[in-house]
N, C-alpha and C positions, 0 to 999 in steps of 0.2 A: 477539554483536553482529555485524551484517551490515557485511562491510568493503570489499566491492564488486559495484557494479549493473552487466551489461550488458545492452543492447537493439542487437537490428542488424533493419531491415526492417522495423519498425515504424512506421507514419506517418511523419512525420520523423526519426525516430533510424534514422537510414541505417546508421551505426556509434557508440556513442556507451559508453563504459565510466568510470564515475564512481569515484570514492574516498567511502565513507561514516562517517560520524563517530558519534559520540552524538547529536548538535543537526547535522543536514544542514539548511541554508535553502536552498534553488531560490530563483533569482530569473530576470528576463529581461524584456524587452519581451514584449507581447501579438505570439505567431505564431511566437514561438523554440522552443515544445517543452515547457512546462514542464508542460502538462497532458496530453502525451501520455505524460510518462516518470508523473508519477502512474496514466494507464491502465495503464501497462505493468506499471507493479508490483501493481496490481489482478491484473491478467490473470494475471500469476503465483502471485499468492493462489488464483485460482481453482485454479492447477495442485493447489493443494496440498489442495481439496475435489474433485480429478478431474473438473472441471468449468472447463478452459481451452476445449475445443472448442467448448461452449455457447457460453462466453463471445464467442468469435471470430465465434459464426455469429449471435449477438444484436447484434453490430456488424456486421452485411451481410456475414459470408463474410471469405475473406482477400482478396478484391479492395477492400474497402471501409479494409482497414488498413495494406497495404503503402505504401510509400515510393512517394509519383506522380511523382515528376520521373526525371532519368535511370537509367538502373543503374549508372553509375559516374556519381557528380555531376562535372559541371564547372563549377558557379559560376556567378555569377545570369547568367537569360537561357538557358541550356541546356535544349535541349528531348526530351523522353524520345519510346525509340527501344525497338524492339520486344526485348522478356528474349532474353535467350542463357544463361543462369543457371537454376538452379531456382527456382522459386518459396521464397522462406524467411524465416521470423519467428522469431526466437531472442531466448530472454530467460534470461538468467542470474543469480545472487547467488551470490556470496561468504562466508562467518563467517570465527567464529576458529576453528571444527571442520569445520565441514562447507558443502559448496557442489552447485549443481543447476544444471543447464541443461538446457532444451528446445528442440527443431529444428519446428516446424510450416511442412509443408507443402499443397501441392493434395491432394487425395484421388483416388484411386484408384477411382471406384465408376464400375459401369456408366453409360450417356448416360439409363437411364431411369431413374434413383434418383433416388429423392426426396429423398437427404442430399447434395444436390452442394455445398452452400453448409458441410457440415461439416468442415472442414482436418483434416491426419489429422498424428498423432506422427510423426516420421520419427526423430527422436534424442532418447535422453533420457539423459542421464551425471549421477550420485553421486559427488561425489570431496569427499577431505581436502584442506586445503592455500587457499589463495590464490588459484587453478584448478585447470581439469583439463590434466594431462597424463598419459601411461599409469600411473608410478608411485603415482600417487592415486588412481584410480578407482578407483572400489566398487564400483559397479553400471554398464551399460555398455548400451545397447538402440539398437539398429536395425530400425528398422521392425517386424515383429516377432520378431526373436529378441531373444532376453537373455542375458546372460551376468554372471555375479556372482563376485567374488574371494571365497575361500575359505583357510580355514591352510592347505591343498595348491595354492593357485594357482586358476585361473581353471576354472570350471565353464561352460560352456553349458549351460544350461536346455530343459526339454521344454516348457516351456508358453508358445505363442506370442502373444502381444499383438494384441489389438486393434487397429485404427485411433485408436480413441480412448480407449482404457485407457491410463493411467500407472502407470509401476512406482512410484509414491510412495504408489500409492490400491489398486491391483492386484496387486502381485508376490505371488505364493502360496509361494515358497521362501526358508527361515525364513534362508539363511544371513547377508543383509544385514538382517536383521530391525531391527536396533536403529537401523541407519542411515538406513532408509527410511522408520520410524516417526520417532521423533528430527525429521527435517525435515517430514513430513507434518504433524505437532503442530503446528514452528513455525510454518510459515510458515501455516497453519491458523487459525493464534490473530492473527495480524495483525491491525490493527483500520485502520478508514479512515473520514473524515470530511470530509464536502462538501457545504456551504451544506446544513442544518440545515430543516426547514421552521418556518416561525414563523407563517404565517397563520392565520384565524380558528378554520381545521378542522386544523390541526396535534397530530398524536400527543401531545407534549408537555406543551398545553393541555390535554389531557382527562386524566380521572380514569381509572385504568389498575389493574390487578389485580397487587395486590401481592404479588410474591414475591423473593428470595432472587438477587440478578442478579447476576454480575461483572462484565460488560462494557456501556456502552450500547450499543444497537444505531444502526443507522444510521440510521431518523428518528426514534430519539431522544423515542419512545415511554415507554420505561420509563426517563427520569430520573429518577421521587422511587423508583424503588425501588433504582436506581444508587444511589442520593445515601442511602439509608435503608442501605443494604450496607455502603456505607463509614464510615458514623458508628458503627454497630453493631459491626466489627470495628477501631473504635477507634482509626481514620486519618482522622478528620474535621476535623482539624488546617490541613491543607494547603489544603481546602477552604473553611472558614470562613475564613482567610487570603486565599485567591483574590478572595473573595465582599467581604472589607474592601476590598481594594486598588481595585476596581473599583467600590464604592459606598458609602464610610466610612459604617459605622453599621451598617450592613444585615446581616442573619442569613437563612437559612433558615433553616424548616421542615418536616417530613414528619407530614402527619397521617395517620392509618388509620380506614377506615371502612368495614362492608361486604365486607370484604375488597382492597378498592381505598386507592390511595396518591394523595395531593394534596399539590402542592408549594406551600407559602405563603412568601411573600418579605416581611418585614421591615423596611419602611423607619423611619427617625428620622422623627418629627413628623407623621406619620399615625394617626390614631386605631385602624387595623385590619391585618391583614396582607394582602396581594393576594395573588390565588391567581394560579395560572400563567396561566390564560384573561387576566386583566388586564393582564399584563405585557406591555409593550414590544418590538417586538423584537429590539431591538439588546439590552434588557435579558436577555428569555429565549435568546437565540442566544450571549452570554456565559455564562450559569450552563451552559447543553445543553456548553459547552466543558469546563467545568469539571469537569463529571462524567466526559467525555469520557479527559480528559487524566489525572485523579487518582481513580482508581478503587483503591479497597483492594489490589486484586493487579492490578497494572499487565503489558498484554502483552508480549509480546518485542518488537512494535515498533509506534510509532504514527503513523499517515502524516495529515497535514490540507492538506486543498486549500483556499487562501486564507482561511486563520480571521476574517483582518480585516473579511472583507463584511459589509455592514451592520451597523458598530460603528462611533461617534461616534470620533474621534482622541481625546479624554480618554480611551477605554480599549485604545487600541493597547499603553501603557505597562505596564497591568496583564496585556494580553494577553502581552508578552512575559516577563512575569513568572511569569507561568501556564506557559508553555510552557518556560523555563527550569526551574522545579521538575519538570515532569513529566520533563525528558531527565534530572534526576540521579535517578531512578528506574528511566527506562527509555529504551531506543533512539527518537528523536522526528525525523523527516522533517516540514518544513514545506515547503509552495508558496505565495509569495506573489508579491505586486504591490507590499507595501507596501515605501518605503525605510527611511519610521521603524522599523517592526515588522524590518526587516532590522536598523538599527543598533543596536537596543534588544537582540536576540537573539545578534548581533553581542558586543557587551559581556559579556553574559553566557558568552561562549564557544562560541558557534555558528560554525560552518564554512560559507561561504557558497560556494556554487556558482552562477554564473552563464550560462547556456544565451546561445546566440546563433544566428541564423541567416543567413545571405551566400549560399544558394541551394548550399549544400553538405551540404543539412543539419542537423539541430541539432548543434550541437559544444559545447564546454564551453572557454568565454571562456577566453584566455590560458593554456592547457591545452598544457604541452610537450609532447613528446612523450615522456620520461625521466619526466613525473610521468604519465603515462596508467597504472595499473593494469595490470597485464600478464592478457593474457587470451588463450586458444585456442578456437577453435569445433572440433567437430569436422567433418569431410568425412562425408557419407552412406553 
């Protein structure tokens, strides 16, 4: 389980090092941060497909992401003044085994390249423990050198790193092998979920070629064979439960045909079943959750940006109910807006974090300084 986030130099998380729980909820006004610490933890997914750099340069470069007010904030009304710093975006996580952080900065390329807009690694540290400090590190990379602890101590490595290679995607020296795979898996397997399409051309709505899926994917395309997965390996329990709570009476089903999967929804006192094209979309962006959250083999973690959107308040209640069964499964990050869906989640044992912003940055409301997570970056 991941037991702390940092981001420094990222849009508004100037410096920002959270505590994470089983049930994390973000909450905040509209412009505190809450959907950039979601990009952020994105962006770090990406690290772990070797694909943070893309990432950065599909959001306009790191001019488009860094932090736009001062370089040391002073509080609303401060007006930003030219860097004397290096340029730098660092994102880090925590477990209970193992933790990663990344240094991205400017790139290094000639004035005539064509990749000026792509940030390059500048750090990237593997360590055990709660952070890094030297007695934890595993893996250890400066721009490009590397170096990897070993049962005789610390190796320097011959093969130099790219701008944009990660030792998580990259390393060719087998000695951190388990350590670098281990997290590459995880953080890999991450799953993320934001506003769902439901319109008339929406993946969901159509008929989709049936096979064998673990995970839904992100628009939420291959539902009835999510939802066919998990009935099949005999967890369709939590599901059918979900699907009560939010519309008593009501069942799915998955018909096959053609080789293709159709989802038909069940209601009381209708003659026929609706297919998915029929449905609603608060109704079909509720069931898209369902699958989302209670999948047979559930990820190491699962992150949802504002689930409540376009859901009637009659199913905020079952929304949080939804979302509590899937944290006693598996690690569950929520972003919302909602207060109900906060106190509902709340009760259930959710940890609520609260973002704020005073022109200092996002910070994390009423956040001591004795409760901030202890965290090191390294220097270049």
């Amino acid at each position: 389980m991941l037991t702390t986030l940092a981001v420094a130099g990222y849009r508004s998380l100037v410096d920002v090092v959270l505590p994470l729980h089983p049930l994390t909820v973000i909450t905040g006004a509209n412009g505190t941060g809450k959907s950039n610490l979601y990009r952020a933890l994105r962006l770090l997914a990406a690290a772990g497909h070797g694909r943070a750099v893309g990432a950065i340069a599909r959001e306009g470069g790191l001019d488009s992401v860094l932090w736009a007010g001062p370089e040391t904030p002073q509080g609303p009304g401060a007006q930003g003044t030219v860097r004397t710093r290096p340029v730098s975006v660092r994102l880090g996580v925590a477990s209970d085994d193992l933790g990663y952080l990344l240094d991205l900065g400017l790139p290094q390329a000639e004035g005539r390249s064509l990749f000026t807009r792509d940030p390059e690694i500048k750090r990237e540290q593997v360590f055990t423990g709660p952070f890094a400090r030297p007695g934890t590190l595993v893996v250890d990379r400066q721009r490009g050198g590397v170096r990897v602890r070993g049962d005789d101590g610390w190796v320097s490595l011959a093969q130099v790193m790219g701008p944009g290679q990660s030792v998580l995607l990259d390393l060719a020296d087998g000695t951190a092998q388990w350590e670098t795979l281990a997290l590459r898996h995880r953080i890999a397997s991450w799953r993320f979920y934001d506003h769902f399409r439901t319109d008339a051309a929406a993946p969901a709505r159509l008929p989709q070629i049936g096979t064998r899926t673990r995970w839904l994917s992100d628009d939420g395309a291959d539902l009835a064979a999510v939802w066919a997965t998990t009935a099949e390996a005999g967890r369709s329990g939590p599901l059918d439960d979900a699907v009560e709570r939010g519309f008593p009476g009501s069942r799915v089903r998955i018909v096959a045909g053609d080789g293709g999967f159709r989802l038909q929804f069940h209601q009381p006192g209708l003659l026929r079943a609706l297919d998915a094209a029929e449905l609603s979309d608060g109704t079909l962006r509720f069931l898209l959750l369902c699958a989302a959250l209670l999948p047979a083999d559930p990820p190491p973690l699962l992150v949802v940006n504002e689930p409540e959107s376009s859901l009637h308040e009659s199913l905020l209640e079952p929304l949080g109910a939804l979302l509590a069964t899937a944290a006693a499964q598996t690690q569950v990050i929520v972003v919302t807006h909602s207060a109900e869906l906060l106190r509902a989640l709340t009760a259930a044992g959710g940890e609520p974090v609260e973002l704020e912003s005073t022109g200092y940055g996002t910070r994390v409301r009423d956040q001591l300084p004795l409760e901030r997570p202890s965290w090191h970056w390294p220097s270049r």
